[in-house]
C-alpha positions in Angstrom: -6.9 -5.5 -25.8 -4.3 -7.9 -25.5 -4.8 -11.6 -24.8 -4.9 -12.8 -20.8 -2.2 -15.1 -21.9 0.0 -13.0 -23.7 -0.3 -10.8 -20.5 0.6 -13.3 -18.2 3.6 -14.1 -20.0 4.9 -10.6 -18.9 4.4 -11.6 -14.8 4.5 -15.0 -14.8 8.3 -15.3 -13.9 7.4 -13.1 -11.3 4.3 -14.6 -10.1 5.4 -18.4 -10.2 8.6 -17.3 -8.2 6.6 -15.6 -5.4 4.1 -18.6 -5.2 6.9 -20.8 -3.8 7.3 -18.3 -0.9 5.8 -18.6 2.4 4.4 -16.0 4.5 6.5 -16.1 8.2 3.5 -15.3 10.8 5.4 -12.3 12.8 4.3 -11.3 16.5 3.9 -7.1 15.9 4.4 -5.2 19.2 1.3 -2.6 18.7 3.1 0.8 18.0 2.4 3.4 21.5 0.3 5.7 18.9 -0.8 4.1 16.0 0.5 6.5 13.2 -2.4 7.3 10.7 -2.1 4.3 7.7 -4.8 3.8 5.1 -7.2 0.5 6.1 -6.9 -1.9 2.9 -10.4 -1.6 2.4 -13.3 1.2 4.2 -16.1 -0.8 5.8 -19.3 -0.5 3.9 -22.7 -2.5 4.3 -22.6 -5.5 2.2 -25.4 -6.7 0.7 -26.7 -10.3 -0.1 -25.8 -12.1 -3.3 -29.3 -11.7 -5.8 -30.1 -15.0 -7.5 -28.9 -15.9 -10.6 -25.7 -14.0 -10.6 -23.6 -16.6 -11.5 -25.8 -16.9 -14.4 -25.1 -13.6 -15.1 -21.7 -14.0 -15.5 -21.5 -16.9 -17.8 -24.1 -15.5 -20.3 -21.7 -13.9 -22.4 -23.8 -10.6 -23.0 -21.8 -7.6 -21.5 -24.6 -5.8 -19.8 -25.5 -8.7 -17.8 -21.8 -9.5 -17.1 -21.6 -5.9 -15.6 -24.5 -6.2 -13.5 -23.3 -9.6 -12.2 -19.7 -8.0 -11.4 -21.6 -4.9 -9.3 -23.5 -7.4 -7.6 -20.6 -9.5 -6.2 -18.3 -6.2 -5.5 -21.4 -5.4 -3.2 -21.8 -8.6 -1.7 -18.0 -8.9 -0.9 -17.1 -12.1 0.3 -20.5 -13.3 0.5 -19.7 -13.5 -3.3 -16.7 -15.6 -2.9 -18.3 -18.7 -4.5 -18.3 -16.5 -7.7 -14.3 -15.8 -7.5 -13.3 -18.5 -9.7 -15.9 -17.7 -12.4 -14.8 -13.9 -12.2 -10.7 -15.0 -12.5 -12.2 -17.1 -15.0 -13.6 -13.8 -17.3 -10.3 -12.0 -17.0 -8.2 -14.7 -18.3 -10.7 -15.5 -21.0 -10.0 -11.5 -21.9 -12.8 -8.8 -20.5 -12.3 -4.8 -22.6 -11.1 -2.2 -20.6 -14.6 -1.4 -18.3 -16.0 -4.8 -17.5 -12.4 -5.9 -16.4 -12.0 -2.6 -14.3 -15.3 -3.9 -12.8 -14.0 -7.0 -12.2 -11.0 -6.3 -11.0 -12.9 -4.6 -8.5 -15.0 -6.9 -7.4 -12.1 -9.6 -6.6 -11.1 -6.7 -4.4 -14.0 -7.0 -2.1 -14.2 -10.6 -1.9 -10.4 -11.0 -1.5 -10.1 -14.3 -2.5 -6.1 -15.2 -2.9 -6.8 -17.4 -5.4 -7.8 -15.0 -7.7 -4.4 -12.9 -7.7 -2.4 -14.5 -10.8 -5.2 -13.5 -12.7 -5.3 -9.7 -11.3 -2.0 -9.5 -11.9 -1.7 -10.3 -14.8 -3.7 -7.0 -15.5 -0.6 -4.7 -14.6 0.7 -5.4 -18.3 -3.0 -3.7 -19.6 -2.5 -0.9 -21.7 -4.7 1.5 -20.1 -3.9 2.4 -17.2 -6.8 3.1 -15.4 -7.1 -1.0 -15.2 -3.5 -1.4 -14.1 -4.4 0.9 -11.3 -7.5 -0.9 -10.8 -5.1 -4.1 -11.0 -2.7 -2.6 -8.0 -5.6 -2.2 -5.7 -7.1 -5.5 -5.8 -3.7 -7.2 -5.1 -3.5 -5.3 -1.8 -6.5 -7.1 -1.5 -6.2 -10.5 -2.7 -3.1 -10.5 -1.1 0.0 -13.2 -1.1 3.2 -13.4 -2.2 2.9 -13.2 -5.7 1.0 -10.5 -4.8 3.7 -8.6 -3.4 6.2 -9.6 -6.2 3.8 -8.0 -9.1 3.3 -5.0 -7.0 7.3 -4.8 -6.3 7.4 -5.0 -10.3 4.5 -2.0 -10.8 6.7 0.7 -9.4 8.3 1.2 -12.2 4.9 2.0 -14.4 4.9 4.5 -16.6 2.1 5.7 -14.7 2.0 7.5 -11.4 -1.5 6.3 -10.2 -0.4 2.9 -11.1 3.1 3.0 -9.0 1.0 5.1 -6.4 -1.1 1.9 -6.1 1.6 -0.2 -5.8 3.5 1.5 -3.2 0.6 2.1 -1.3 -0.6 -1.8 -1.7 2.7 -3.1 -0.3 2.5 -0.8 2.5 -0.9 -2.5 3.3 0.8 -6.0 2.6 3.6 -4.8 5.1 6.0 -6.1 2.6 9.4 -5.8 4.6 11.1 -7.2 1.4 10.1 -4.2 -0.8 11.5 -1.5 1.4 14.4 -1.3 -1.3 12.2 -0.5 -4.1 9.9 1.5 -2.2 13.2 3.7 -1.3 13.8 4.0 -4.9 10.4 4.7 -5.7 10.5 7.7 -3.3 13.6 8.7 -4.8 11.1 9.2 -7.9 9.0 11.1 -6.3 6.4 8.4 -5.7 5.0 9.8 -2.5 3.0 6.8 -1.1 6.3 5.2 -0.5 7.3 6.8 2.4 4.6 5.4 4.6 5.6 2.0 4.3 9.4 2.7 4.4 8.8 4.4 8.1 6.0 1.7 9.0 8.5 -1.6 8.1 12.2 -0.4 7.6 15.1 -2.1 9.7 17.9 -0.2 11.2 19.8 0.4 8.3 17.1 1.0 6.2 16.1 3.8 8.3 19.0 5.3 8.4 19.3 5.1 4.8 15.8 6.8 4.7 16.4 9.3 7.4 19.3 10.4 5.5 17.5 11.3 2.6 15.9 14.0 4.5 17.4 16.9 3.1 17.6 15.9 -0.6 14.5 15.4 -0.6 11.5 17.6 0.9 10.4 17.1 4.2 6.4 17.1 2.7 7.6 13.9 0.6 8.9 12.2 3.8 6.9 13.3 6.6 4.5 9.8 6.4 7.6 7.8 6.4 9.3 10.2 9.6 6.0 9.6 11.5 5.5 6.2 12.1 9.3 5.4 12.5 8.8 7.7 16.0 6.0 5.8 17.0 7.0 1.9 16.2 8.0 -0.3 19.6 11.4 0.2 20.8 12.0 -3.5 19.5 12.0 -2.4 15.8 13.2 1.3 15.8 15.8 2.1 19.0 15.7 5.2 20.5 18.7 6.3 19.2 16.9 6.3 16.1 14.3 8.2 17.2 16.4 10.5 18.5 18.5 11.1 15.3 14.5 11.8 13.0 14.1 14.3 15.5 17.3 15.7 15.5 17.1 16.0 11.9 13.8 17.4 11.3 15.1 20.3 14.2 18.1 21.4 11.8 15.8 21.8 8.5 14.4 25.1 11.0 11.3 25.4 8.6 8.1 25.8 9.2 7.3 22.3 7.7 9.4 21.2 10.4 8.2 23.0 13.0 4.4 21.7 12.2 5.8 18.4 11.9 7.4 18.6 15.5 4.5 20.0 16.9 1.9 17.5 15.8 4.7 14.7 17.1 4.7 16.6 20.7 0.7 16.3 20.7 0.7 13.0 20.2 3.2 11.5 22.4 1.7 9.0 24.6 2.2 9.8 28.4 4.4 6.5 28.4 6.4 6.9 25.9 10.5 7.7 26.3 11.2 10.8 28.6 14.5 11.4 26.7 12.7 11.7 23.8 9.4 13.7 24.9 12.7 15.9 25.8 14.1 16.3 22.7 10.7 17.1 21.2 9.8 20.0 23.2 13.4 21.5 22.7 13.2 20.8 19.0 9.3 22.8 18.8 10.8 25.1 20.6 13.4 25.5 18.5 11.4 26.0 15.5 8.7 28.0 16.7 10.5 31.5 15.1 10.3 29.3 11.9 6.7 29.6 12.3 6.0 33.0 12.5 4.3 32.1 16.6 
């Protein structure tokens, strides 16, 4: 494997730019039906930090290393006093397993601290540790976090720019949505979801009006939550214009699409658009075969 610091080199223009950025706190309006977004992490049962871990991890004998590194992914953040030590094993250089397992254990404790050292791991050559690398910075979070994800969409591997797209989604990286748009444009699929979830006007419409070129299946996530964000971030008019669109395609993708949107429309939600959404299921429905 390559040396941590050789690695670094790769990401740390990127990393030591996005350090000196600072994270506006933004008010979010809750959407009227939350659309379905992957948590950043499923709840599990933690459990408590055996003694001697820390030991563990500075023996030097691999087996016990790898213990140590299951033990504090269990424990989560109740294993946070053991982030530094476990940043500390990457950049000292861990082979492809043990730094897959520690990679995902400064997932679970999500220590920010930690992320110059994950990311560094993008620039692994296996890829199955860059993946492992995209998922703990969703975690770790920051903004050199988002920067070295922003940079991982153009792997050479799909699971790895999966994992990025999906990782800035959860960072809710508003910044990104122009390389998440090209991303999508390559067929990276996760990148819809964040497009629809943080796009602006015009980067909606820019979206929207890929619908067409591209299939509706690869777009659908994006379509959804743009319908259901607060009037504040995505007008009606908007609104109006996805389901306008999806109406025209007259598949029976599109009519599926429609019908789970009319399903869940909240009872106080727009009239002119609970309008259009009937007409436009109803308008599909031949397209279904019903």
């Amino acid at each position: 494997m390559r040396r941590p610091w050789t690695l670094a080199c790769a990401v740390v223009g990127i990393v030591a730019a996005a350090q000196g950025i600072t994270a506006g706190a933004r008010a979010a309006e809750p959407p009227a039906a939350p659309p379905k977004i992957a948590p950043s992490s499923a709840a599990a049962p933690r459990k408590p930090l055996p003694p001697g871990t820390a030991e563990k991890l500075k023996s030097g004998e691999p087996e016990r290393i790898a213990a140590a590194l299951e033990d504090a992914r269990l424990a989560g953040k109740g294993a946070s006093s053991l982030a530094a030590e476990i940043a500390g094993l990457l950049d000292r250089g861990l082979n492809g397993a043990l730094a897959e397992s520690a990679l995902n254990a400064l997932a679970e404790i999500e220590s920010p601290a930690s992320t110059p050292s994950v990311a560094a791991y993008l620039q692994h050559r296996d890829a199955k540790v860059r993946t492992a690398a995209a998922k703990a910075l969703a975690r770790t979070k920051g903004p050199a976090a988002v920067a070295a994800l922003r940079h991982a969409l153009s792997d050479s591997e799909a699971p790895v720019r999966s994992a990025a797209a999906t990782g800035l989604g959860v960072l809710r990286a508003r910044e990104a949505v122009g390389d998440l748009a090209l991303a999508l444009d390559h067929r990276v699929v996760e990148a819809a979801a964040p497009i629809g979830q943080l796009c602006n006007a015009d980067e909606c419409a820019d979206f929207l009006a890929r619908l067409g070129r591209l299939p509706l299946d690869l777009m659908e996530s994006g379509l959804e939550p743009m319908l259901f964000r607060p009037a504040a971030e995505v007008n009606e008019d908007t609104k109006a214009n996805v389901i306008g669109r999806v109406r025209e395609l007259k598949t029976n993708e599109a009519h599926k699409f429609l019908l789970g949107i009319q399903k869940r429309w909240p009872a106080t939600g727009s009239p002119r658009l609970k309008t259009l959404i009937d007409q436009a299921v109803k308008a599909t429905t031949r397209a279904s075969g019903s």
